[in-house]
Kinemage of the C-alpha trace (Angstrom):
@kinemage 1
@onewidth
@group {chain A} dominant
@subgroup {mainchain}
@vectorlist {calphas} color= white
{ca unk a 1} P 1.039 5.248 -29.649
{ca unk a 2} L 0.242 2.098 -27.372
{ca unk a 3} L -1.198 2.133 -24.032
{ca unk a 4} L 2.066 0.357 -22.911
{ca unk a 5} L 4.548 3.008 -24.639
{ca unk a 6} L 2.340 6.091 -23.389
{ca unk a 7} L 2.753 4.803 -19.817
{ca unk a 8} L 6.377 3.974 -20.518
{ca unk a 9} L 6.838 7.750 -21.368
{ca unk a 10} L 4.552 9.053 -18.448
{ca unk a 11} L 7.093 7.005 -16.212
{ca unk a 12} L 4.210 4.714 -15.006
{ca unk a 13} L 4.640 1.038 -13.921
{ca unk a 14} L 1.565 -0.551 -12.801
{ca unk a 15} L 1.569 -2.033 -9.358
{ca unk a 16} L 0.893 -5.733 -8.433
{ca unk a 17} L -3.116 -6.399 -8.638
{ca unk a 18} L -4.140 -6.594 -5.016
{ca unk a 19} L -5.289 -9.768 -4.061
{ca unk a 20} L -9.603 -9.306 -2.922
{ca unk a 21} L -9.794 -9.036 0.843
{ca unk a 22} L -13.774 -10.592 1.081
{ca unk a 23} L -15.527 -12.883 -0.807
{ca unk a 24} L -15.629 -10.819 -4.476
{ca unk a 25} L -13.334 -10.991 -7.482
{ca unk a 26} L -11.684 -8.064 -8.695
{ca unk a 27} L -13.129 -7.903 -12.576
{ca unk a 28} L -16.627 -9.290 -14.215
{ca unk a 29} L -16.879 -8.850 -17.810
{ca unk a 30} L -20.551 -8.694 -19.321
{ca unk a 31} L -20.550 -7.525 -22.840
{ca unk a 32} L -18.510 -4.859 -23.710
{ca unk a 33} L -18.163 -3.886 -20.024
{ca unk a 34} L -15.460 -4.459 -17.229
{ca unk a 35} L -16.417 -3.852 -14.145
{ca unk a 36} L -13.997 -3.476 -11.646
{ca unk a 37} L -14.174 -3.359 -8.039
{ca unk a 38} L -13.440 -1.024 -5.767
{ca unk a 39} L -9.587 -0.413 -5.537
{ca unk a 40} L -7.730 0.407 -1.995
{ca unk a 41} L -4.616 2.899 -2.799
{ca unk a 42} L -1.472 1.299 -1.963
{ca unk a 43} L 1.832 3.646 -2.374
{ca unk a 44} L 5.167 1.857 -2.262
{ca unk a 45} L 3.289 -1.527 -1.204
{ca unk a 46} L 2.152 0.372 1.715
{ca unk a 47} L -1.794 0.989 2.501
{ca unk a 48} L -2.467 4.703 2.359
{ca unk a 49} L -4.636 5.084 5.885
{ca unk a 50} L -6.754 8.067 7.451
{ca unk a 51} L -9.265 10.627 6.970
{ca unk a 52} L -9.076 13.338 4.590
{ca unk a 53} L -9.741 16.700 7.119
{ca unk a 54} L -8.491 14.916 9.737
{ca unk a 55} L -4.813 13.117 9.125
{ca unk a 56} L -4.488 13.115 5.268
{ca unk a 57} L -4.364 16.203 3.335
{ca unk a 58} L -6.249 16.913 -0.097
{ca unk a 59} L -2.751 16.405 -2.089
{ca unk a 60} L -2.282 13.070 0.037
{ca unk a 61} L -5.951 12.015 -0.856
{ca unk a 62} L -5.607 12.963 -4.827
{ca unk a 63} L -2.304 10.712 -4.618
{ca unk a 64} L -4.400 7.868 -3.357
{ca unk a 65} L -6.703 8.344 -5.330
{ca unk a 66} L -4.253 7.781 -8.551
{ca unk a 67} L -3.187 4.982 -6.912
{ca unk a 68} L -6.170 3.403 -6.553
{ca unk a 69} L -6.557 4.646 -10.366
{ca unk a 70} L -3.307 2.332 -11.112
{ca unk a 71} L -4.735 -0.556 -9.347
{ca unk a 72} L -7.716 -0.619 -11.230
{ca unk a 73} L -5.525 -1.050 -14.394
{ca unk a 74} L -3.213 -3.697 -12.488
{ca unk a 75} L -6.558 -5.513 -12.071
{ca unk a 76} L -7.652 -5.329 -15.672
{ca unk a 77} L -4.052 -6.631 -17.032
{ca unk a 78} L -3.915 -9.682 -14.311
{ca unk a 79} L -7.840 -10.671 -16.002
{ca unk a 80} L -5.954 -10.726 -19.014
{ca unk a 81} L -7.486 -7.791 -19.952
{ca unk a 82} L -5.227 -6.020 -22.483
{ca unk a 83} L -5.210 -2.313 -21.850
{ca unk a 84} L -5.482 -1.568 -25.498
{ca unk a 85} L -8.755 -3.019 -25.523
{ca unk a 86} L -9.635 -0.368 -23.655
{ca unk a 87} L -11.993 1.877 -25.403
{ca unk a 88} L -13.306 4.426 -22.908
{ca unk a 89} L -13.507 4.793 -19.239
{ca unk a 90} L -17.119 4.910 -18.646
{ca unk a 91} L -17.480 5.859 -14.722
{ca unk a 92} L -15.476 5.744 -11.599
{ca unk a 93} L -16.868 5.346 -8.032
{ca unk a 94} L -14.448 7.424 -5.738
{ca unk a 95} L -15.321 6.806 -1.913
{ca unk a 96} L -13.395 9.021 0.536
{ca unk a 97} L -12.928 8.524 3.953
{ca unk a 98} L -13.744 12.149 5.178
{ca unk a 99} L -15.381 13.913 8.149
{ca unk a 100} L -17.813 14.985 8.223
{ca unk a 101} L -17.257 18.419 7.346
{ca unk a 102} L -14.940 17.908 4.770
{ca unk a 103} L -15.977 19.043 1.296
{ca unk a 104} L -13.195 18.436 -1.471
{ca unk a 105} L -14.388 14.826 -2.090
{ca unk a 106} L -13.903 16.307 -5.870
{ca unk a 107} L -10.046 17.414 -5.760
{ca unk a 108} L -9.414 13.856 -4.307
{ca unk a 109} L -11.275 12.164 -7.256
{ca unk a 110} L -9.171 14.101 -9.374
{ca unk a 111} L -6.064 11.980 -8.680
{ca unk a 112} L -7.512 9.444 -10.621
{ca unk a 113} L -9.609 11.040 -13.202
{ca unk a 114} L -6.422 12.975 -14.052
{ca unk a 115} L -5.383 9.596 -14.119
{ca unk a 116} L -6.975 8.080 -16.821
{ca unk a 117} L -7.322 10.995 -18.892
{ca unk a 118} L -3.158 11.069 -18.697
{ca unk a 119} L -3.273 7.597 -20.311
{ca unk a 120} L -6.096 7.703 -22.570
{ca unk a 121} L -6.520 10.984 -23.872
{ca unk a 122} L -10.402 11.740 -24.993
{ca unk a 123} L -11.451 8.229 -23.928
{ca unk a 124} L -10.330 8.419 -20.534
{ca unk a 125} L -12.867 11.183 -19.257
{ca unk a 126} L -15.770 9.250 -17.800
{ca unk a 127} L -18.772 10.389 -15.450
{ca unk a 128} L -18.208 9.850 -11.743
{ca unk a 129} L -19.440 10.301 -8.074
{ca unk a 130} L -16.961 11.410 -5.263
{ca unk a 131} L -18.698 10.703 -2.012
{ca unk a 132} L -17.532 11.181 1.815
{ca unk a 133} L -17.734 8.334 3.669
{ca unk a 134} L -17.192 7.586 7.393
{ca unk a 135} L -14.747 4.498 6.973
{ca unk a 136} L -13.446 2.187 4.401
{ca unk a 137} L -12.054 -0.767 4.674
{ca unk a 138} L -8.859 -1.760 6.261
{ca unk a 139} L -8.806 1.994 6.953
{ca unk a 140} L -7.503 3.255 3.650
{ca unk a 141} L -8.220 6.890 2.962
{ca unk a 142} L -9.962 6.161 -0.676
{ca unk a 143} L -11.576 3.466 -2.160
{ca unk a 144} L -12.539 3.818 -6.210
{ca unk a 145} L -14.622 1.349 -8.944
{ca unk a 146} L -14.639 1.575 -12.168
{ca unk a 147} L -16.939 0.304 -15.707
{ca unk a 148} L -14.500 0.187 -18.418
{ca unk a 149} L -16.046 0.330 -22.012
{ca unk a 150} L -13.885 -2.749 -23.800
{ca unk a 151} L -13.107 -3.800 -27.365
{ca unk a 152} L -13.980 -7.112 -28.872
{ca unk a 153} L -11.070 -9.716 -28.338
């Protein structure tokens, strides 16, 4: 099965790619390796904002966290990155905007590690770090990078 038909029958339709909001671009390709920067969750073309333990529940966080997931693949397609080239989903970089006593940076991750295993089976398992953080950019409740093992052209 293709990347496209397996997201066809998960019901998934990739968002937009988010235009960089700083002085960055969104994918650099060195070797076999995309590396993709840090997504911001957007949900219905709307910013997903706040702090998990404060204003956004876990459930809230692990749904922007797929959607940052999503964005990262948006991003890959609009380099002209063909997701089928895609041969394993080395690490992702979750950042959650958390207080300070809030723990389940993990279960937020999940939304998007669920993610890519959803998609890619086997090859979408990857290491990763979930971290707390004290803000993010533009206020978004998660922020997430990725390195994305490719196939030759």
């Amino acid at each position: 099965m293709t990347i496209q038909a397996r997201l066809a029958e998960l019901g998934i339709t990739l968002p937009q790619a988010a235009a960089p909001v700083a002085s960055y671009v969104p994918v650099v390709v060195t070797g076999n390796l995309a590396h993709v920067s840090g997504q911001l969750p957007f949900i219905d073309g709307q910013l997903v904002t706040g702090r998990l333990g404060e204003d956004v529940s876990v459930d809230q966080g692990a749904a922007a966290a797929r959607a940052c997931g999503l964005m990262i693949l948006a991003q890959l397609e609009a380099a002209r990155i063909p997701l089928e080239r895609v041969q394993r989903i080395v690490k992702l970089g979750a950042f959650v905007n958390s207080t300070p006593d809030f723990t389940d940076q993990p279960k937020v991750a999940n939304g998007a590690s669920e993610l890519m295993f959803d998609i890619f089976g086997e090859a979408g398992r990857h290491a990763r770090a979930a971290v707390g953080v004290p803000s993010l950019p533009l206020g978004a409740a998660v922020e997430i990078d990725a390195i994305i093992a490719l196939a030759a052209a």
